[in-house]
C-alpha positions, -999 to 999 in steps of 0.1 A, spaced: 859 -523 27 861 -485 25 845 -466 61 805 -456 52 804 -416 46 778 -401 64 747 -386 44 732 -354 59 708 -351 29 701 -365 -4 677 -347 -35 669 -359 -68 657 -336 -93 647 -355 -128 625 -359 -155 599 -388 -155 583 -398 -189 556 -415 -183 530 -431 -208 493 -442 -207 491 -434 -170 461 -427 -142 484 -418 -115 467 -384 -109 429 -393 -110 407 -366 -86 373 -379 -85 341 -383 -111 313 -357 -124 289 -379 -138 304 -406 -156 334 -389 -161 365 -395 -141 384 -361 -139 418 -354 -140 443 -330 -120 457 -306 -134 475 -273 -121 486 -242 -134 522 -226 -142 535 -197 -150 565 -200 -171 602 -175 -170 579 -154 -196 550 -150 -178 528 -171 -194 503 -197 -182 502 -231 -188 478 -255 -175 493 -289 -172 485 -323 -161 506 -329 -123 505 -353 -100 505 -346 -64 530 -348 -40 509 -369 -16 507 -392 -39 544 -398 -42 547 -397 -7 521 -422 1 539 -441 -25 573 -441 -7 556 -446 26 544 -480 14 571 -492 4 590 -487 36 560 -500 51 562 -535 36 607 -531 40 600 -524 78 579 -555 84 597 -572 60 632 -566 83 615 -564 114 619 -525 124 598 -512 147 560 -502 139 534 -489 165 501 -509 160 484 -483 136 510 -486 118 512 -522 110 481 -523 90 490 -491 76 466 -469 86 460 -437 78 459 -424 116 496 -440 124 503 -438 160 470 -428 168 457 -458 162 477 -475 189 456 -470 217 478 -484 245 510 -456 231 480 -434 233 467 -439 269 505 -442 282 514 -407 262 546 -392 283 531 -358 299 565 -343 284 566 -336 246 602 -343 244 599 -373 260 566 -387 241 582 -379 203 613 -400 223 588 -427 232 571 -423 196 610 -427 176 617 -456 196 584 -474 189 579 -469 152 602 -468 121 575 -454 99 565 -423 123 600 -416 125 608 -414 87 572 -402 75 563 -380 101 530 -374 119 506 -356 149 499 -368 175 466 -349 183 449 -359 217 426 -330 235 448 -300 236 475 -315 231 497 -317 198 531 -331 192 540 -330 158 568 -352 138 580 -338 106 589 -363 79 624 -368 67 610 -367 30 600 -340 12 579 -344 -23 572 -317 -47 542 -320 -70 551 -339 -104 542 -315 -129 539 -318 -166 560 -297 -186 544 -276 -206 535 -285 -244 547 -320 -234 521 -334 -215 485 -346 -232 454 -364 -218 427 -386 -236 394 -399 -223 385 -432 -237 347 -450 -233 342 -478 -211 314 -501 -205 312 -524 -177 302 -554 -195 284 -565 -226 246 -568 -218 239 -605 -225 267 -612 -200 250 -586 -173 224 -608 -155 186 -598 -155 169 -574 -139 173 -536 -140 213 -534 -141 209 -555 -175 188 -531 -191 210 -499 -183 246 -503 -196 266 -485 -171 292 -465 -197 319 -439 -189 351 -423 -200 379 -429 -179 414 -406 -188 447 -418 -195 481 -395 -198 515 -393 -215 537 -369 -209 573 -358 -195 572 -348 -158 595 -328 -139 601 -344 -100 619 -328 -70 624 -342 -38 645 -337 -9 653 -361 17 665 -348 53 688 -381 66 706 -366 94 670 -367 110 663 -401 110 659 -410 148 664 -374 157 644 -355 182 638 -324 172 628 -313 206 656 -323 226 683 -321 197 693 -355 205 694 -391 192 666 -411 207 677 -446 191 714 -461 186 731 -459 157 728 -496 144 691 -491 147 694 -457 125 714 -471 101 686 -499 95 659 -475 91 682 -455 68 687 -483 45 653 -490 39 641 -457 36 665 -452 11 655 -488 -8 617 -467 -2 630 -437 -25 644 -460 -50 610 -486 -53 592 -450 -56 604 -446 -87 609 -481 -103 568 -488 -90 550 -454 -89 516 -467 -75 478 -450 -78 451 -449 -90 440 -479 -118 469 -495 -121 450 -529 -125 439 -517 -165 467 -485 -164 498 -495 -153 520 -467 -161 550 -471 -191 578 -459 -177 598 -447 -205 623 -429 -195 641 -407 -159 673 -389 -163 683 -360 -137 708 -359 -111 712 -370 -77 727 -346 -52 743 -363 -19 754 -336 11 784 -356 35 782 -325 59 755 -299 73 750 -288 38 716 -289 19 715 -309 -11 703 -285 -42 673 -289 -61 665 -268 -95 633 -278 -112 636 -298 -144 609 -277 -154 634 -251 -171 663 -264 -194 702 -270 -180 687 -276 -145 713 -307 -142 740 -283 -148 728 -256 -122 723 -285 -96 765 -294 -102 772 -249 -100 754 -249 -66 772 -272 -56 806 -260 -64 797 -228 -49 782 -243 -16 813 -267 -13 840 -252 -31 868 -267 -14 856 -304 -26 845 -334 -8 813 -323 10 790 -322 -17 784 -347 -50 760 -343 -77 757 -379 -93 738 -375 -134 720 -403 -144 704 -407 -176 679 -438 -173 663 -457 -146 691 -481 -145 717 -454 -139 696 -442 -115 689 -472 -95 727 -481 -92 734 -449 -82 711 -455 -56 719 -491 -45 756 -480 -41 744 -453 -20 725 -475 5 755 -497 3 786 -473 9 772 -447 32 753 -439 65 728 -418 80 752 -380 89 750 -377 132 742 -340 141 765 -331 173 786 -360 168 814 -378 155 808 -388 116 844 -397 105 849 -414 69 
């Protein structure tokens, strides 16, 4: 077996076709769930608005699914973090009350004692004090391209009336209209390996590198599940169809940044592969991997988490 290459970053820039989806739900006026939407402004100058779904949303999505890897394999979480709350670290009151006075030494403390605070970043915010961790991933909005992206409201009632029990509730018949898009979205994201572990403080390494390596795998399994189970909002009824994802994949093996161009305009794919050539002209540094479906992608992907490791800054990488 060939030696792992080290990854200092990965992106993935692709279209995602969705169908019949509620992914981007914002709240209710009345009885009328509402959807997001944003506006663009195109190489012409024109505006479009456009149905998008936010990048917290894909983030939270990837963050789950590294949640359930990490206690699947048995990585390190802190106690918020093993129910998945939304506070993280804070949650773990005894981290908390024995909080290094140092901030290098508490985002050391905090990268030793959970995965998911490592790879999805977070704040510690106590008094005066804040220590920040920035994430290793990077989501851009998912944004509808324009003229390609439609959304429909359809009525709902909660239950026929002779099934609805007595009393006032079965005399008022609870209706409302609930969305549901289709569409072709354009995705970015960028994903910073080499940090994985890495104290950004001290510019050094706070766990070893069988314990990055780990992490790295299932963060990268995270990215992958992201996009084979995009979860929000009404999937019970609204389960989006994914139809199709084609894009590249761009894969940095040294302290270059992986490019992104936004699907939005047309030959991104083959802009991705020119900045490349022009950041790594010499070959061997920088790949650009096309895929045209979701099976193509995901082998991409599983070959990746299979072949390579996280890149060491300040360090020996070999391969």
């Amino acid at each position: 077996m060939s030696e792992q290459k080290p990854v200092y970053s990965l992106s993935i820039s692709g279209r995602l076709t969705l169908e019949m989806h509620s992914l981007n739900n914002e709240g209710g006026e009345g009885n009328q769930i509402m959807t997001r939407t944003v506006t663009l402004v195109d190489t012409d100058g024109s505006i479009h608005k456009v149905n998008a779904i936010s990048g917290d949303m894909f983030k939270h999505i990837q963050a789950e699914h590294f949640y359930l890897l990490a206690r699947e394999r048995g990585l390190p979480l802190c106690a918020g973090c093993r129910t998945f709350r939304s506070d993280r670290i804070l949650g773990d009151s005894a981290f908390i009350k024995g909080l290094p006075a140092k901030d290098e030494d508490a985002v050391n403390a905090l990268l030793r004692h959970c995965a998911l605070d490592d790879t999805e970043g977070t704040l510690i915010a106590r008094a005066t004090r804040s220590v920040p961790r920035k994430s290793v991933a990077e989501f851009g909005w998912v944004v509808g391209l324009p003229e390609k992206v439609r959304t429909e409201s359809y009525f709902h009632v909660r239950y026929a009336q002779e099934r609805g029990g007595d009393g006032e509730e079965a005399q008022a018949q609870p209706i409302f209209h609930r969305p549901a898009s289709s569409g072709i979205y354009a995705a970015v994201a960028t994903f910073e390996l080499a940090r994985i572990g890495f104290n950004d403080i001290s510019q050094t390494y706070a766990i070893d590198e069988a314990e990055r390596l780990r992490r790295y795998r299932a963060f990268l399994e995270s990215v992958l599940y992201t996009f084979v189970e995009p979860n929000g909002a009404m999937r019970g009824t609204q389960n989006p169809h994914i139809v199709a994802f084609d894009g590249v994949i761009a894969v940095s093996h040294a302290v270059l940044p992986a490019p992104t161009i936004s699907p939005l305009g047309e030959g991104y794919k083959e802009q991705v592969q020119q900045v490349a050539r022009a950041l790594d002209p010499e070959g061997g540094r920088l790949f650009v991997y096309p895929f045209a479906n979701m099976a193509e992608f995901a082998t991409t992907m599983r070959r990746l988490i299979e072949e390579t490791r996280p890149y060491r800054l300040f360090g020996e990488n070999g391969g």
